[in-house]
C-alpha positions as CSV (number, residue, x, y, z in Angstrom):
1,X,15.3,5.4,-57.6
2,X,19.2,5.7,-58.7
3,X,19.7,2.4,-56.4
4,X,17.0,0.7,-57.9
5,X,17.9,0.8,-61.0
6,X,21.6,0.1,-60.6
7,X,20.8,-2.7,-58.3
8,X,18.6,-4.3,-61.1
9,X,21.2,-3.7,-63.8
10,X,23.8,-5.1,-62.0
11,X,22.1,-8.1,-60.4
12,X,23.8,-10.5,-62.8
13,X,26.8,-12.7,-62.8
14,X,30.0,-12.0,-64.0
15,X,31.2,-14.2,-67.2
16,X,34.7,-14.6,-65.5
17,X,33.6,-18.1,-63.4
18,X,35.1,-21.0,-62.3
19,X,35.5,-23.9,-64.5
20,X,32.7,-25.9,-63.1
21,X,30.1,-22.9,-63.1
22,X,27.7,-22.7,-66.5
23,X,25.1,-19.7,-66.4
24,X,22.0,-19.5,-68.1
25,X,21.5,-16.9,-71.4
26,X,20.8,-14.3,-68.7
27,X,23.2,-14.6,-66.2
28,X,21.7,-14.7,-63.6
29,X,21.4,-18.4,-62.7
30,X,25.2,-20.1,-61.5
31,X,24.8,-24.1,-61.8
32,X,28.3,-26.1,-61.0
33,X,28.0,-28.8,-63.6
34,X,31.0,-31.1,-61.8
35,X,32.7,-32.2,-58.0
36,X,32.5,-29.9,-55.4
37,X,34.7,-26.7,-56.4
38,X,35.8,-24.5,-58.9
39,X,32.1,-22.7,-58.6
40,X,33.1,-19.0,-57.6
41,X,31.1,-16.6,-59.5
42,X,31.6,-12.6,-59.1
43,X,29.0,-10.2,-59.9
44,X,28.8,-8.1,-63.3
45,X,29.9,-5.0,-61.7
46,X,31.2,-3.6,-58.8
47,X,28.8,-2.7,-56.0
48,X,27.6,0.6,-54.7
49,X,28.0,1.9,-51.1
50,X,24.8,-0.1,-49.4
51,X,23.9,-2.5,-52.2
52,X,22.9,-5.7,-51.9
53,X,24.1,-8.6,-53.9
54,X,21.2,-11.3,-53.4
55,X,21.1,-14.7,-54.5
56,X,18.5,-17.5,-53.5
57,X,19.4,-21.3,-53.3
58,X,17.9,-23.4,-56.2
59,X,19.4,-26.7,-56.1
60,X,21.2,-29.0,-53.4
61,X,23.7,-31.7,-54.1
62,X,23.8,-34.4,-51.5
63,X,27.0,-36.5,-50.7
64,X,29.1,-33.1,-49.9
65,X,30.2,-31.8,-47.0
66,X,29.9,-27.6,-46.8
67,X,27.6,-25.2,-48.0
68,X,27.6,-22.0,-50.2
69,X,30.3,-18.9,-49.3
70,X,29.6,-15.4,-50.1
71,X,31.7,-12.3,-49.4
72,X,33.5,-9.1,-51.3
73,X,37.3,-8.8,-53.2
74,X,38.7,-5.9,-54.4
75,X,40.0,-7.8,-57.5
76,X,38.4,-7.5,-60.7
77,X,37.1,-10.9,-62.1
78,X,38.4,-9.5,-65.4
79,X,42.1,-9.3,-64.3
80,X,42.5,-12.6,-62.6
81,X,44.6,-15.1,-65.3
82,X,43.2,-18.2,-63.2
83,X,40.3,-17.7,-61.2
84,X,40.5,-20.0,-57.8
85,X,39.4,-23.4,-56.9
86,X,38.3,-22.3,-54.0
87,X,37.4,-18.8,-52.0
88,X,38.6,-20.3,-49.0
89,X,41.3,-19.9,-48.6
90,X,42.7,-19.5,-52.5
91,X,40.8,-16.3,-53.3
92,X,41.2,-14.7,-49.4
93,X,44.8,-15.5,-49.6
94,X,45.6,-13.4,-52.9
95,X,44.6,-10.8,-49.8
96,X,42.1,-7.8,-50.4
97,X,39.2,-10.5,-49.9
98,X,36.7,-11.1,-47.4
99,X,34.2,-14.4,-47.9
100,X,32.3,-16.5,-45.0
101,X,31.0,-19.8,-45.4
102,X,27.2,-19.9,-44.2
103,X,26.2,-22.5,-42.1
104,X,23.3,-24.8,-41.3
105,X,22.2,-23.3,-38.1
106,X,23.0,-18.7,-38.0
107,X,26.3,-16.1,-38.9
108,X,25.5,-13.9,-36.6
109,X,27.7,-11.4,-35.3
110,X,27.5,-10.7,-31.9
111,X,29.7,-7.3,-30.8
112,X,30.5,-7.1,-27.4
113,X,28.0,-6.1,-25.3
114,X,25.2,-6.4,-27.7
115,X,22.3,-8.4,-27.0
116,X,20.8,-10.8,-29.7
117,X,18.2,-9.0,-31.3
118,X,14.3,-11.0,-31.2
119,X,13.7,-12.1,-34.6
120,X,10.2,-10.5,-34.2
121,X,11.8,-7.7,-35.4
122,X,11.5,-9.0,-38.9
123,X,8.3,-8.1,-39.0
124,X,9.6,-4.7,-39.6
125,X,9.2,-3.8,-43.4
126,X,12.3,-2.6,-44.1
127,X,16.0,-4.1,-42.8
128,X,18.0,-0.9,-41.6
129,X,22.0,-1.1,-41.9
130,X,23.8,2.0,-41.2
131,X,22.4,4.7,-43.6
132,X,20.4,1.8,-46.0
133,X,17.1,1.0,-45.7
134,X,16.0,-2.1,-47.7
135,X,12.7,-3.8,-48.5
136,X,12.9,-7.1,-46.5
137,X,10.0,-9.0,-47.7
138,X,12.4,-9.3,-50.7
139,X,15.6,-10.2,-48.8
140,X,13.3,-13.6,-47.1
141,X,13.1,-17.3,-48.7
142,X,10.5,-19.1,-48.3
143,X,9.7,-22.6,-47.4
144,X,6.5,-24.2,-49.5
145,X,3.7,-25.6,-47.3
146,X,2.9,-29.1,-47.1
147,X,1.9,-31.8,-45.4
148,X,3.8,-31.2,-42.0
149,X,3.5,-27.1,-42.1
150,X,1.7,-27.3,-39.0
151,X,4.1,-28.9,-37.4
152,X,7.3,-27.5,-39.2
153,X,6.3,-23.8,-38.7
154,X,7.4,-23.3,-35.2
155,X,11.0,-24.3,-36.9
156,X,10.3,-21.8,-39.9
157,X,9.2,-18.9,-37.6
158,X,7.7,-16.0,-40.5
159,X,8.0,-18.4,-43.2
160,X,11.8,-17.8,-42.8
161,X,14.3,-21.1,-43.7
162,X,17.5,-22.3,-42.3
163,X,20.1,-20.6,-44.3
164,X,21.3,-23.8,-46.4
165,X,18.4,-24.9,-47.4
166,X,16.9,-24.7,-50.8
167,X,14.8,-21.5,-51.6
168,X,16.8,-19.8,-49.0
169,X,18.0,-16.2,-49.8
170,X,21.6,-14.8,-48.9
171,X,23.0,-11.4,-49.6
172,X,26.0,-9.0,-49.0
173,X,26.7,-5.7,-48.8
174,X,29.3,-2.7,-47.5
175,X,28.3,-0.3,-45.4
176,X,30.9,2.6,-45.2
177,X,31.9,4.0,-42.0
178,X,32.9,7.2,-40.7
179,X,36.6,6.8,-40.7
180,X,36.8,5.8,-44.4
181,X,36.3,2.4,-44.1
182,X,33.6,0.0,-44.6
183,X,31.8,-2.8,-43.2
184,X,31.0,-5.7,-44.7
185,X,27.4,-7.7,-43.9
186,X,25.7,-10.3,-45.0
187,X,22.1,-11.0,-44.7
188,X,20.4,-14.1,-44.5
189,X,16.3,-14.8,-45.3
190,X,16.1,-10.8,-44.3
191,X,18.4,-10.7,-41.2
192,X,21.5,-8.8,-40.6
193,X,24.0,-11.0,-39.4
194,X,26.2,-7.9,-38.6
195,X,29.4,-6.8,-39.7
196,X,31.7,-10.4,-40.8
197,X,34.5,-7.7,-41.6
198,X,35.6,-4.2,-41.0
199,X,38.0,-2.2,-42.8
200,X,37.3,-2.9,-46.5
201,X,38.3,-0.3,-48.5
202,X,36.3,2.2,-49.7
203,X,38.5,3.6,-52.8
204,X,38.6,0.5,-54.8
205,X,35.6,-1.3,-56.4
206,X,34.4,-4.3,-54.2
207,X,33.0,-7.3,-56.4
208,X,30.5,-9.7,-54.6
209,X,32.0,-13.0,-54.5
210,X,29.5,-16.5,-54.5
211,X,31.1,-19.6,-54.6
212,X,28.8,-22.3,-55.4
213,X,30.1,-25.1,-52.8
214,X,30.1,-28.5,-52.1
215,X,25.8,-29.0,-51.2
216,X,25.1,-25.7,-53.1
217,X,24.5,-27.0,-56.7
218,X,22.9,-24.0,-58.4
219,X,21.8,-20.4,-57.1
220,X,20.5,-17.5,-58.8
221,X,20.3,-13.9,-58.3
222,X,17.3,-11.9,-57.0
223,X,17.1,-8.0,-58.0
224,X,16.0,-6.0,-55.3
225,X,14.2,-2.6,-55.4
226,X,14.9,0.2,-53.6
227,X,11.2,1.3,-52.6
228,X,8.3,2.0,-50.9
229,X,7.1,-2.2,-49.8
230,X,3.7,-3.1,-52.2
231,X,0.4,-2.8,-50.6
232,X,0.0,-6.5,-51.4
233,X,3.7,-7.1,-49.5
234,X,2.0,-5.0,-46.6
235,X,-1.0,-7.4,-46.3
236,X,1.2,-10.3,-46.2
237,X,2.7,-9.1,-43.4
238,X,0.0,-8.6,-41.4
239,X,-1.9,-11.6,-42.4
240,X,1.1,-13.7,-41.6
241,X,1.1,-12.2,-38.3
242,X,-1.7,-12.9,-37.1
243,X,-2.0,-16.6,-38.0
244,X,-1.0,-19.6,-36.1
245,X,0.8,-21.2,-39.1
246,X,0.2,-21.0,-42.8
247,X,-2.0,-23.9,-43.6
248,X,-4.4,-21.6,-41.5
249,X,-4.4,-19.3,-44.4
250,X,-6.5,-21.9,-46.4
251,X,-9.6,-20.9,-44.4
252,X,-9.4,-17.1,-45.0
253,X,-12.0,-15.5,-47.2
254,X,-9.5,-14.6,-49.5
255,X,-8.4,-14.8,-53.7
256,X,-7.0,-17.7,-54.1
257,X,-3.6,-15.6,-55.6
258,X,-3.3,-13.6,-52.2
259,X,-4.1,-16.8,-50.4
260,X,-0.4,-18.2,-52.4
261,X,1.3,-14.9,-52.4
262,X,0.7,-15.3,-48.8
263,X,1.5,-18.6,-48.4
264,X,5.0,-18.5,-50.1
265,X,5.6,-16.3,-53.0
């Protein structure tokens, strides 16, 4: 209940920004207004030991080349006197600062001697990282069906999206470790892409970091609680499962709001 309701207090932009980043009245939508840079945005506060920083993808920009970068710094937005063009490599470079740029296709992390994990896994109602347990049906974007959904859901396996793409959702967190140190993840559409860095210090305040890049026009942030999943979240899940693709959810004897919620809420 305590991480809930930090997590939803906190899930807000910082008003230190780049130049080119304007946020609505409740910070909580980042648009960059101009070229391709100057769009790092911090969150309001620092984060807690397991809390996730979420933002989903709103708008694209074509005629760019790159996508959105996410990470941590230990530098308080407040005490920067110019805040970067860039997070790579301007902000990483000031040291104390850990960002990765996502890409089209997957971040995972792959230790040595791990196997890739099957994504049917995300079926699973919760997304486990060290000691933190976190809803996942809240952590997953969403593509909207349409005409070709029977065709383009072997490509969006669970409803889930390529991680650049619009409606997509991206997140990161630090997970501390027994030595003292942390780990820092980020999760994409509700998968753990495993720890991008290790050995982030635990005694200063870590501030997520979102640069707003190049194809990534506008994002905004998504507050996630720290619960028990909904029952109507639960019959998602296993409606979803047992379906061939969503356009089959049409023919359900169902409301016509679970038939959406199901669909892509």
């Amino acid at each position: 209940a305590a991480m809930a309701a930090r997590c939803r207090l906190a899930a807000r932009f910082h008003h230190i920004h780049g130049t080119n980043i304007r946020l609505d009245a409740s910070h909580t939508q980042a648009t960059r207004v101009e070229s391709f840079a100057n769009g790092l945005c911090f969150s309001q506060e620092p984060l807690a030991p397991g809390q996730i920083f979420l933002v989903e993808i709103e708008e694209k920009e074509l005629g760019w080349c790159g996508h959105l970068r996410v990470g941590l710094t230990a530098h308080d937005p407040q005490s920067l006197e110019v805040v970067p063009e860039y997070s790579l490599p301007d902000l990483v470079n000031m040291g104390h600062t850990w960002v990765f740029a996502i890409t089209r296709s997957h971040n995972r992390v792959v230790l040595e001697g791990e196997e890739a994990q099957a994504r049917g896994r995300s079926w699973e109602p919760f997304l486990l990282i060290a000691r933190v347990r976190i809803p996942r049906d809240t952590l997953v974007g969403r593509s909207r069906p349409g005409r070709y959904s029977h065709i383009l859901d072997d490509l969006y396996k669970m409803n889930v999206l390529p991680a650049t793409a619009r409606r997509s959702r991206i997140g990161v967190l630090y997970a501390p470790q027994p030595d003292g140190t942390a780990d820092m993840h980020i999760v994409i559409n509700g998968e753990d892409m495993g720890p991008s860095a290790r050995g982030l210090p635990t005694t200063r305040p870590l501030y997520a970091v979102i640069d707003v890049f190049a194809s990534t026009k506008s994002v905004r942030v998504i507050p996630v609680d720290y619960g028990f999943p909904s029952l109507q979240t639960l019959c998602r899940l296993v409606i979803q499962k047992h379906i061939v693709h969503r356009l089959a959810i049409d023919g359900l004897d169902l409301p016509p709001l679970l038939k959406s919620f199901c669909q892509h809420e």
